[in-house]
C-alpha positions, -999 to 999 in steps of 0.1 A, spaced: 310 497 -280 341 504 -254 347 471 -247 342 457 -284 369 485 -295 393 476 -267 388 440 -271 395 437 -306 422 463 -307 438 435 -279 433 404 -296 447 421 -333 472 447 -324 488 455 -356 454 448 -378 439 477 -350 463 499 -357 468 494 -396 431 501 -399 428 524 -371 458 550 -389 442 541 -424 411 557 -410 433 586 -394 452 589 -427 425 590 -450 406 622 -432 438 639 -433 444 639 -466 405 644 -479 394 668 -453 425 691 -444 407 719 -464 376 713 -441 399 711 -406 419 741 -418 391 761 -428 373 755 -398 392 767 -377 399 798 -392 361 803 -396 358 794 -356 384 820 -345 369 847 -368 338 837 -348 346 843 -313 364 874 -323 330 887 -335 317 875 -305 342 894 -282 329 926 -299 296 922 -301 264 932 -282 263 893 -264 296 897 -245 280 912 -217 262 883 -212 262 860 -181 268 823 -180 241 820 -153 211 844 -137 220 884 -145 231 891 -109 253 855 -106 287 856 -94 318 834 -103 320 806 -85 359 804 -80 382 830 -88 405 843 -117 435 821 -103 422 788 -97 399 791 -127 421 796 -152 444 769 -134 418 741 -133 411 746 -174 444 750 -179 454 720 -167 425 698 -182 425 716 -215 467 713 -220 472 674 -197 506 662 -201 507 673 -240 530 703 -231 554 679 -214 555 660 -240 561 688 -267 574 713 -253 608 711 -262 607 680 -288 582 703 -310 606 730 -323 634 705 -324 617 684 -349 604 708 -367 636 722 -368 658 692 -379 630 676 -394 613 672 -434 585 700 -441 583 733 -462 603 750 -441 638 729 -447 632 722 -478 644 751 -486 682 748 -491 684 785 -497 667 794 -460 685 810 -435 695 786 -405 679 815 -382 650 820 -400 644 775 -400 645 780 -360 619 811 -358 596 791 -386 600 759 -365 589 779 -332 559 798 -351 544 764 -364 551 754 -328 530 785 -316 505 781 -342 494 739 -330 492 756 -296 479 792 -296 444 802 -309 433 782 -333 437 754 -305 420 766 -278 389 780 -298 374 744 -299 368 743 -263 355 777 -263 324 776 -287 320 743 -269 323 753 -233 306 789 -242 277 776 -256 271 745 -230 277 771 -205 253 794 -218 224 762 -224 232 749 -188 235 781 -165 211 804 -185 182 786 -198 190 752 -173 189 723 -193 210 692 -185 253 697 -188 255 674 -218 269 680 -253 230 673 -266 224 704 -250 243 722 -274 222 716 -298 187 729 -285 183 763 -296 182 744 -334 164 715 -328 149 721 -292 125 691 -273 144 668 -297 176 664 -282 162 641 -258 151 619 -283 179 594 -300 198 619 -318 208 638 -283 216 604 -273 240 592 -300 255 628 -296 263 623 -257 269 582 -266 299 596 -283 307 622 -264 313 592 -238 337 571 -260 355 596 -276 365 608 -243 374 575 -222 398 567 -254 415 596 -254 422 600 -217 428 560 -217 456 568 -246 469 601 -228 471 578 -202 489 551 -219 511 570 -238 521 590 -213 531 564 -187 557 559 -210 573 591 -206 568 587 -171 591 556 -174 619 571 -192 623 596 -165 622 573 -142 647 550 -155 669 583 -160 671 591 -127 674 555 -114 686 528 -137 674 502 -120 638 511 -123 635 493 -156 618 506 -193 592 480 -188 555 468 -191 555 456 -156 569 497 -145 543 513 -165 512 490 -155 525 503 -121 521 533 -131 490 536 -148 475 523 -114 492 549 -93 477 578 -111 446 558 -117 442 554 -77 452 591 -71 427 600 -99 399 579 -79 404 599 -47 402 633 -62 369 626 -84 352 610 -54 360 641 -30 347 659 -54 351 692 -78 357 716 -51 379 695 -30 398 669 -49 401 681 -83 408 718 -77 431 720 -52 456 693 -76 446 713 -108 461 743 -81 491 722 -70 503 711 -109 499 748 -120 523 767 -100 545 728 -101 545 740 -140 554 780 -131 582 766 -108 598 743 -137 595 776 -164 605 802 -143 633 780 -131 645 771 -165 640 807 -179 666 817 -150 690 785 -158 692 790 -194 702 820 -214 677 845 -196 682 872 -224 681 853 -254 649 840 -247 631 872 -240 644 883 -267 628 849 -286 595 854 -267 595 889 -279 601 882 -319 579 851 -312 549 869 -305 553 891 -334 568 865 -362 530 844 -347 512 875 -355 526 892 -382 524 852 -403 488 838 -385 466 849 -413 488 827 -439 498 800 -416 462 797 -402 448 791 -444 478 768 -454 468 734 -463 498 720 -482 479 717 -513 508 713 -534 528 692 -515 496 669 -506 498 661 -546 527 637 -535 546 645 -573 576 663 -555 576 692 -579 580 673 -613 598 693 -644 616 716 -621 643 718 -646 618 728 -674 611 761 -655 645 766 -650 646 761 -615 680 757 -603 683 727 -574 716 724 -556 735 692 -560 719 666 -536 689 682 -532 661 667 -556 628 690 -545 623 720 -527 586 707 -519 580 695 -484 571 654 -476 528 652 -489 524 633 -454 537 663 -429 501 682 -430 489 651 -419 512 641 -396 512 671 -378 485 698 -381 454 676 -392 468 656 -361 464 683 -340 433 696 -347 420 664 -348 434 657 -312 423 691 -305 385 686 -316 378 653 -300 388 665 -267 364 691 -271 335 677 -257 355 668 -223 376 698 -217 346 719 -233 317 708 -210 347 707 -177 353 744 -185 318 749 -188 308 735 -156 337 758 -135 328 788 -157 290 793 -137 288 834 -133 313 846 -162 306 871 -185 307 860 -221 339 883 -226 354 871 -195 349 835 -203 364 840 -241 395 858 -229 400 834 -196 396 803 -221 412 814 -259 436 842 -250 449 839 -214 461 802 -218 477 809 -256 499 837 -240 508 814 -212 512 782 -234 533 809 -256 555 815 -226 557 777 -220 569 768 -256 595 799 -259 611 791 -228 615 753 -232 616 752 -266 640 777 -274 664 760 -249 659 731 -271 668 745 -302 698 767 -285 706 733 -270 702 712 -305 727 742 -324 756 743 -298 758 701 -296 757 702 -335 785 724 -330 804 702 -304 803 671 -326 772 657 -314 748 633 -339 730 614 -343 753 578 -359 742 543 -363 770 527 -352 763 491 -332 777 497 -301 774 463 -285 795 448 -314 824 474 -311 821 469 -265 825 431 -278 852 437 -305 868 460 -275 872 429 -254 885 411 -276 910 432 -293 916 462 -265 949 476 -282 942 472 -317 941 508 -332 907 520 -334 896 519 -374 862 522 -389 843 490 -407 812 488 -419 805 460 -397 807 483 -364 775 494 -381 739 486 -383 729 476 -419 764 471 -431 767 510 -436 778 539 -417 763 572 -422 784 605 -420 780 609 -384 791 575 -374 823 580 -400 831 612 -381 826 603 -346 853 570 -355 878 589 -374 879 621 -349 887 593 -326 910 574 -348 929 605 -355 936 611 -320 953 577 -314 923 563 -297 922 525 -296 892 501 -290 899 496 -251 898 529 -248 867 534 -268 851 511 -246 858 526 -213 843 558 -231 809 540 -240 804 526 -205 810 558 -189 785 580 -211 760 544 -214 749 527 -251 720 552 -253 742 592 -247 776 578 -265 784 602 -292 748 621 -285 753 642 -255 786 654 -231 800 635 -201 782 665 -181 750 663 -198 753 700 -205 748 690 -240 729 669 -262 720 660 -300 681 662 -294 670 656 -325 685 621 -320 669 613 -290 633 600 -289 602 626 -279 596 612 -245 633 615 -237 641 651 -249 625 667 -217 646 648 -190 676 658 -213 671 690 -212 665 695 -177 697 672 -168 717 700 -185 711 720 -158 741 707 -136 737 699 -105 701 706 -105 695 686 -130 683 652 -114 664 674 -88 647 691 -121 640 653 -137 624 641 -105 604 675 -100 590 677 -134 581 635 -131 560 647 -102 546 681 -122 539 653 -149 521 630 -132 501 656 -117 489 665 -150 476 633 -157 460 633 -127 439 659 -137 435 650 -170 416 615 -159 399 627 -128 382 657 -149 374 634 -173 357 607 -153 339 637 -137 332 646 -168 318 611 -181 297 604 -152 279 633 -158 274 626 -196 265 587 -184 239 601 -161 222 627 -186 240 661 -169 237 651 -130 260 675 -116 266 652 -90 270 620 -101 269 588 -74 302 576 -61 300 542 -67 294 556 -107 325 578 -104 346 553 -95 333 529 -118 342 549 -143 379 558 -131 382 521 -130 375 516 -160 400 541 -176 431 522 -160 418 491 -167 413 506 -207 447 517 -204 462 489 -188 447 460 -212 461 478 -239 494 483 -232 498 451 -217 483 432 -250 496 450 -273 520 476 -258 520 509 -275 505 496 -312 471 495 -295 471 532 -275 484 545 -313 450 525 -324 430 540 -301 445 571 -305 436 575 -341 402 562 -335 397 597 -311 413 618 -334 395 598 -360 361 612 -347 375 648 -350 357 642 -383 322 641 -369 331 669 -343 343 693 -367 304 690 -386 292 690 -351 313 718 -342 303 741 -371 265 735 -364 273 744 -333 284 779 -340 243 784 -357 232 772 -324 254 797 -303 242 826 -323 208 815 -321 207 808 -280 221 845 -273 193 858 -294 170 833 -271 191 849 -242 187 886 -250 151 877 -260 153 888 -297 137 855 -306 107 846 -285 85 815 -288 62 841 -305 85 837 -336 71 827 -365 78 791 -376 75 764 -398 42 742 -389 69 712 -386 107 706 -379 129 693 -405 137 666 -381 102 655 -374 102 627 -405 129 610 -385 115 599 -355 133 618 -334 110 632 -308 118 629 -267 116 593 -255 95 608 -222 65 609 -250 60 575 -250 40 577 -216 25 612 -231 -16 604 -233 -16 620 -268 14 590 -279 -7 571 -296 -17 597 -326 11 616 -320 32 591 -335 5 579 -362 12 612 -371 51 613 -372 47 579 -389 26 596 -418 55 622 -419 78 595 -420 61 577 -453 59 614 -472 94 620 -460 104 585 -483 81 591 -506 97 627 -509 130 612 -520 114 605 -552 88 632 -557 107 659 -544 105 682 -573 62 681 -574 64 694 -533 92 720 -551 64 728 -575 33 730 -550 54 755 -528 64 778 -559 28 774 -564 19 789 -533 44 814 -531 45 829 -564 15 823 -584 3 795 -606 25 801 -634 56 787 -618 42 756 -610 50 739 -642 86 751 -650 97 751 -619 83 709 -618 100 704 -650 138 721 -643 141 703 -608 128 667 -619 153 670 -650 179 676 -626 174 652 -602 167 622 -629 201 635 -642 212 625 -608 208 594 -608 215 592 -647 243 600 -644 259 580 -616 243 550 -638 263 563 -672 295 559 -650 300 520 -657 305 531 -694 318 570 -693 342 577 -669 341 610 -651 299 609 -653 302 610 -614 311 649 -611 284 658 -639 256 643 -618 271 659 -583 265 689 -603 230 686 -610 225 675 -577 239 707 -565 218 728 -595 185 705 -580 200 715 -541 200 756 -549 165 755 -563 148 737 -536 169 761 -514 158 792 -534 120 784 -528 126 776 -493 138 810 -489 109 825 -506 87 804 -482 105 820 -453 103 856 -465 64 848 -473 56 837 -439 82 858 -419 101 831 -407 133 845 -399 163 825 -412 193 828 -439 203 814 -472 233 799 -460 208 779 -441 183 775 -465 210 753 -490 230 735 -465 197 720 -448 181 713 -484 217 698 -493 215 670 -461 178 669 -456 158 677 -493 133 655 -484 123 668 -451 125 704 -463 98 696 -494 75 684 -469 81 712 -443 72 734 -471 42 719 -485 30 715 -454 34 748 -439 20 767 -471 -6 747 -475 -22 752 -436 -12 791 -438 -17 805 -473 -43 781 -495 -66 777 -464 -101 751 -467 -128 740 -441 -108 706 -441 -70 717 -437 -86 747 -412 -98 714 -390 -63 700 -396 -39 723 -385 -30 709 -349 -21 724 -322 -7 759 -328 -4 791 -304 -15 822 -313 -47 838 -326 -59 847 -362 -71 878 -380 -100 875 -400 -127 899 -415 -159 875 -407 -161 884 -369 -189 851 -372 -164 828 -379 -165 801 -347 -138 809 -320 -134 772 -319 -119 770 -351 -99 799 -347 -81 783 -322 -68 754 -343 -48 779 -363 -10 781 -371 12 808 -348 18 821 -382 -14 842 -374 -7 872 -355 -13 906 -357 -3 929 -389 12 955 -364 38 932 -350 52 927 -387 39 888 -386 18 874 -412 -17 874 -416 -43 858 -426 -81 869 -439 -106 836 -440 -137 844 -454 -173 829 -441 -173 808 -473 -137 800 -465 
């Protein structure tokens, strides 16, 4: 599947990343309400968690220790969970939101103080909580699966407290399968992309090292072979001691630049920050750009009486920013859950449950706070003084005017529209000539100027560097600009944060072949060496194919196939949370295998049972008995509502057989009615989703009635969302259940299987043989489970 993906995003480039960003696009904008909502629902969710009875909890035996302390613990997550991304953003981030389109400047009316604190809370917001939460549920709950109950360190194993023997079968496979991919393409992107960065401060801080393919292959290779080296010496050697090193590389660069830069003003921003994030998280954290997503830009504004300023045609914010931003980030967020997630997880052995929430969600958001305030509010203080000094961002065509120059030296400098690109100069280009013009300047000496500042800083940043227009300079180069500022320090910063940087990467793509090898090799906490550095290998060479082929188009591709798969994660994610709850009850041992259950799984239809049973002695009728299941669980897609019946049957008494068999087949021929109508009325679509829904909530009502008849604990949130995926599988588990615990014969008594537990009965000669076939739904009255009387007859 790698190789097919990298092979085709090589050989089509732009058709890869056309389809690729369709893909990316088209999630954005149908499922921000899910992404959004999400993660609000998961942050409210490990807040509960931090005050609950589990937090005591111990990721490992009750008497376990950590296995590394506070410092290098939090720096090793810290600098797998964050990579190079905070390089990257940290000061471009609130500069573009800042000078950019969104809700925020649309507002002509809105303070020019108040645009710079929204810009830095949205900033906050991408980074802070809602972030980090993702690899907490993920990293809590494989923690808890792998150190508590010891099953293998794989994502599958997230998922066993809901579904348990069967996440070695194909569906805990296909979890961990693309675990596997989504991980090597987003480190094989991070590392991609960010080589590029790498390059432009490079070239920065020596010209001759050229912006190139050839520089960045180079590159990719260098942190690829460093990368090799610390995975193969290992966790405790290689990758901690780097994860060390590029942590307090990161506290030199902030501490330094806090002390460089106006000290005061930004405590001062770190300060209001922190309370501006706070005081706006609960509306932030819900806003989904529903009105601005209607892409109409606020049509009849004038009808309502809303007054507009001249030039300004909508206060509404672009429909695509959501997606551009946010839904990118939670996306990017989300798919690198699995990596960062189970890598946290694996460092984590010996933590409380409190300990690990507050070391992985709220320890890194203050620090990442710190990291954004410092850098980005230099940014923005940096972007409002060169605004102010006559910096911008122009279009003129500086090669044509350095050739007009030679030609023409003397002539008195006046502006054409040729000097620019398009035939047109914008208002910056028009001032930057005339201020010039004014002065006397003439083209000679408007040359000498260019070559002295270079084609890419004229007219954007000061002789010194003290100054520049950042939000005309491009994302990877608004770091190095901001560190030249510093004066003489300023090359020494470039080269130290280029060494900080790569760093990062480093232990972005060691930690994540570490973490692939152990997904490759079902949870082997050590994988074999030759494995790990297959695996590393194969990350540069991902990397390098793409970029070489199809330079950055294909690592964009790639990209939005990772953040792409968010999608699945985010479903993933949310079943997730159910199975968290459900393994610290396992933990705490409020739910014992003693439980009362259903006699089968809803999964048991599907084939999904451990492949280790196909050398089980019992294979044979096992699966002639799944395949039975399988047929009923077809036939069930049709017949649904007379298993719907049978159950109310059971559970209620004869007389709701036949209504309840009338109002659910009427609603599920309406169904499919319906979708039929839709070739001749339009619209017939939504009407038979709603029956659907009506037909859903009935077979989820009965289900609950089953569970409160037979003690099964469960939910009703449960009860609909399974009947809504799986109807099918939850008729049969009903029918099948009732039937071998309530309406008891000589025939189904002989049928039952293989259950635990013993029965109550009021014929003491009733053969312990046959008592022994009997469902665990038998137990004794005094426990508060379900019992059952068989008669002699019986």
């Amino acid at each position: 599947i790698i190789i097919a993906f990298i092979a085709w995003s090589i050989s089509n480039p732009d058709t890869a990343s056309a389809e690729f960003g369709s893909w990316q696009t088209w999630i954005g904008k149908q499922f921000t309400w899910f992404y959004i909502g999400s993660q609000d629902v998961w942050a409210i969710f490990i807040v509960a968690i931090v005050f609950s009875k589990y937090s005591s909890l111990k990721l490992g035996k009750d008497d376990s220790e950590p296995e590394y302390n506070d410092a290098t613990w939090f720096s090793m997550l810290f600098a797998c969970g964050v990579s190079t991304g905070l390089f990257f953003y940290g000061v471009a981030e609130p500069v573009l939101h800042y000078t950019g389109k969104n809700r925020y400047s649309a507002d002509p009316f809105k303070p020019d103080n108040t645009l710079a604190q929204e810009a830095m809370n949205v900033t906050l917001y991408h980074w802070g909580l809602h972030g980090w939460v993702v690899y907490t549920i993920v990293g809590l709950l494989m923690g808890v699966m792998s150190h508590r109950e010891g099953l293998p360190m794989t994502l599958k194993s997230c998922f066993y407290p809901l579904i348990g023997e069967k996440i070695f079968g194909w569906i805990g496979d296909l979890i961990d399968i693309l675990s596997v991919i989504a991980t090597l393409f987003g480190v094989c992107t991070s590392l991609g992309l960010g080589t590029i960065q790498i390059n432009e401060g490079l070239n920065l801080l020596n010209e001759n090292i050229e912006i190139s393919t050839r520089s960045q292959v180079i590159i990719i290779w260098s942190i690829t072979t460093v990368a090799t080296v610390s995975v193969l010496s290992g966790l405790k050697n290689g990758i901690r001691r780097i994860s060390e090193f590029c942590f307090c590389c990161g506290m030199v660069l902030m501490c330094a630049t806090l002390f460089l830069d106006n000290t005061v003003y930004l405590l001062n921003l770190y300060t209001q920050s922190i309370g501006y994030y706070f005081n706006w998280l609960l509306q932030i954290g819900f806003h989904s750009d529903a009105f601005e997503q209607l892409d109409t830009n606020s049509p009849g504004q004038e009808d309502r009486n809303r007054f507009l300023p001249d030039g300004v045609e909508s206060t509404s914010g672009p429909s695509t920013w959501m997606n551009g931003w946010t839904i990118f980030y939670w996306g990017w967020w989300i798919a690198w859950c699995p990596f960062v997630g189970m890598f946290i997880a694996k460092i984590s052995y010996g933590r409380t449950v409190k300990e690990f929430i507050l070391g992985t969600m709220a320890a890194p958001s203050v620090y990442v706070f710190m990291w954004l305030v410092i850098f980005g509010g230099a940014g923005l203080r940096m972007e409002r003084e060169a605004a102010q000094y006559n910096l911008c961002c122009h279009n003129l065509n500086l090669s044509h005017i350095v050739d007009m120059s030679q030609n023409s030296p003397n002539v008195q400098l006046l502006l054409r529209d040729s000097m620019c690109d398009d035939g047109a100069c914008n208002a910056c280009s028009e001032k930057l000539i005339n201020s010039r013009s004014s002065e006397g300047m003439n083209f000679g000496e408007l040359r000498i100027e260019i070559n002295q500042l270079g084609f890419d800083n004229w007219g954007k940043t000061t002789q010194s560097r003290n100054l520049t227009r950042l939000s005309c300079r491009g994302t990877e180069q608004m770091w190095f600009d901001m560190m030249m500022s510093y004066g003489d320090l300023g090359n020494f910063l470039c080269g130290f944060s280029l060494m900080s940087l790569v760093l990062y990467f480093v232990t972005s793509s060691d930690s994540g072949s570490l973490v692939i090898d152990c997904l490759a090799s079902n949870g082997y906490p050590e994988p074999p060496a030759l494995q790990r550095l297959f695996w590393a290998v194969i990350e540069g060479l991902s990397a390098t194919a793409l970029l070489v082929a199809g330079k950055k188009k294909t690592l964009v591709a790639l990209q939005a196939v990772a953040i792409a798969s968010g999608l699945i994660y985010t479903v993933l994610m949310c079943i997730a949370c159910v199975a968290l709850w459900k393994a610290f009850k396992i933990a705490t041992g409020e739910t014992t295998q003693d439980t009362p259950q259903f006699k089968i799984d809803v999964l048991d239809p599907v084939l999904c049972d451990p492949l280790s049973e196909i050398f089980s002695s019992d294979f044979a009728s096992r699966t002639k008995r799944k395949f039975g299941l399988f047929l009923k669980f077809i036939l069930n897609i049709l017949i649904a509502p007379v298993s719907v019946a049978k159950a109310a049957k059971l559970i209620y008494g004869s007389i709701y057989m036949i209504p309840t068999l009338i109002f659910t087949t009427l609603f599920l021929l309406l169904f499919v009615f319906l979708h039929l109508l839709q070739t001749a009325v339009e619209g017939s679509w939504a009407l038979a989703w709603v029956c659907y829904l009506i037909f859903i909530f009935s077979v989820s009502v009965v289900r609950q009635g089953a569970r409160q008849k037979l003690r099964i604990p469960g939910n009703a949130v449960e009860d609909f969302f399974l009947s809504l995926v799986l109807y099918p599988s939850v008729c049969l588990q009903m029918v099948e259940t009732l039937e071998t615990s309530i309406n008891v014969t000589p025939i189904k008594l002989k049928d039952l299987g293989e259950r635990n537990g013993a029965i109550s009965h009021s014929n003491p000669d009733l053969p312990d043989g046959d008592l022994e076939k009997v469902g665990n739904f038998n137990h004794d009255i005094k426990n508060g489970q379900p019992t059952i009387n068989i008669t002699k007859e019986e």
